[in-house]
C-alpha positions in Angstrom: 29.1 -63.4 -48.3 26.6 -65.2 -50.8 24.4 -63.5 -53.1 21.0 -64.9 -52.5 18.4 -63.4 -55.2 18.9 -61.6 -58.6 16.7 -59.4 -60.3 17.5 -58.3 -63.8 14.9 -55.8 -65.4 15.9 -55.6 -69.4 14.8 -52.3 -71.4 15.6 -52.1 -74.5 17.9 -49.3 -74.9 21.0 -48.5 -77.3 24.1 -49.2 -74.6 21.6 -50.0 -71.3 20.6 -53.9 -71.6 19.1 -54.3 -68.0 18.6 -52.6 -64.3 19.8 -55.3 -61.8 18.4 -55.5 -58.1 20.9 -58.0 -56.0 20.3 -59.4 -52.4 23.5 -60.1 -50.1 22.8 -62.6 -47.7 19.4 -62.6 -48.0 19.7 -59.4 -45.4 20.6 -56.6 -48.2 19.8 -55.3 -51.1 21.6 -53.5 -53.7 19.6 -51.8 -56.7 20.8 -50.1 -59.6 23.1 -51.4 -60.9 23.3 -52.0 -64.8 24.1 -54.1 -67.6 26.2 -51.8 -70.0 27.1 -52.7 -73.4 30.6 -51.5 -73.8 32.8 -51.1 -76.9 34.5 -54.8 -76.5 31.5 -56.4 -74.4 29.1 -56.5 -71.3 30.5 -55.3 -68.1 28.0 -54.3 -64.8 27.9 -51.3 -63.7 27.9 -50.3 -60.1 24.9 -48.0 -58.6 26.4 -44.7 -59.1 25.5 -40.9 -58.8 26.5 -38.0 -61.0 28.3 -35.2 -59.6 28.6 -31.5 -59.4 31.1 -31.3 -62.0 29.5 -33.9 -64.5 31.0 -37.6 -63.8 29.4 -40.5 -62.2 30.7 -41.9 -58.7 29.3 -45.1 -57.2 27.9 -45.6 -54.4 28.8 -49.0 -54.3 31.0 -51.5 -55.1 33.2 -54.3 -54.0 36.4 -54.0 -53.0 38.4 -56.8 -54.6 38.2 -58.7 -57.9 36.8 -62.1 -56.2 34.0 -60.0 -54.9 33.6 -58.4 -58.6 34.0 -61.6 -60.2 31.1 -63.5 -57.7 28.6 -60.3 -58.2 29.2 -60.4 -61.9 28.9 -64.3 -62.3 25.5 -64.2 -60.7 23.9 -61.2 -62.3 25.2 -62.7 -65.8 23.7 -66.1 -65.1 20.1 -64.1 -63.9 20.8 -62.4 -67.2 20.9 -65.2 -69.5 18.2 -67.1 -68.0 16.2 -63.6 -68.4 17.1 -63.6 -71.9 16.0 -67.0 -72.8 13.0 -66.9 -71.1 12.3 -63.8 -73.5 12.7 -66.3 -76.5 16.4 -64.4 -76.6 19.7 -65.8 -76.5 23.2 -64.3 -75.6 25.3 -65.8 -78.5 28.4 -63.8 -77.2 28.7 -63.0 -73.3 32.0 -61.3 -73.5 32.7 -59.4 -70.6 34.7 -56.4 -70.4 36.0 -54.5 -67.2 33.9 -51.6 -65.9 35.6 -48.6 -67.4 37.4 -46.7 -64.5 39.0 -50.8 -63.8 36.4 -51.2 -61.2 37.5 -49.6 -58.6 36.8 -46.2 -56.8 39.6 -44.2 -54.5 
């Protein structure tokens, strides 16, 4: 599995850096995920939908940490190229693990 194009979208929100389109195998595409600031760094946030009782589930996401770690390398090089083709630079991409570890039951 190779991840063939990456869109990132910034907006310039509080905790919400970017919307993020990504293309598997140039046969699918993923949308929605997001570029969260957290409280100790970046993490990407799966495509997810709220619920009847209030949280958030996704709707996708990888199933192992190489998987993770290949999504999240590409969308935070997309980023950063994003960024500096703003006139904006990333002095600190620390990366943080989504929230619920990454992983959904």
């Amino acid at each position: 599995m190779k991840i063939t194009e990456v869109k990132v979208f910034p907006v310039n929100e509080d905790r919400l850096k970017a919307y993020v389109s990504i293309t598997i195998d140039a046969s699918f595409v993923v949308r929605d995920l997001k570029i969260i600031q957290g409280t100790s760094g970046l993490f990407v946030a799966m495509p997810s939908k709220k619920r009847k009782d209030g949280q958030f589930r996704d709707i996708a996401h990888p199933l192992n940490q190489e998987t993770r770690a290949m999504i999240e390398d590409a969308i935070f090089a997309e980023y950063e190229r994003e960024l500096r083709a703003m006139g904006a630079t990333l002095v600190d991409l620390k990366r943080q693990k989504a929230p619920n570890g990454g992983y959904d039951d």
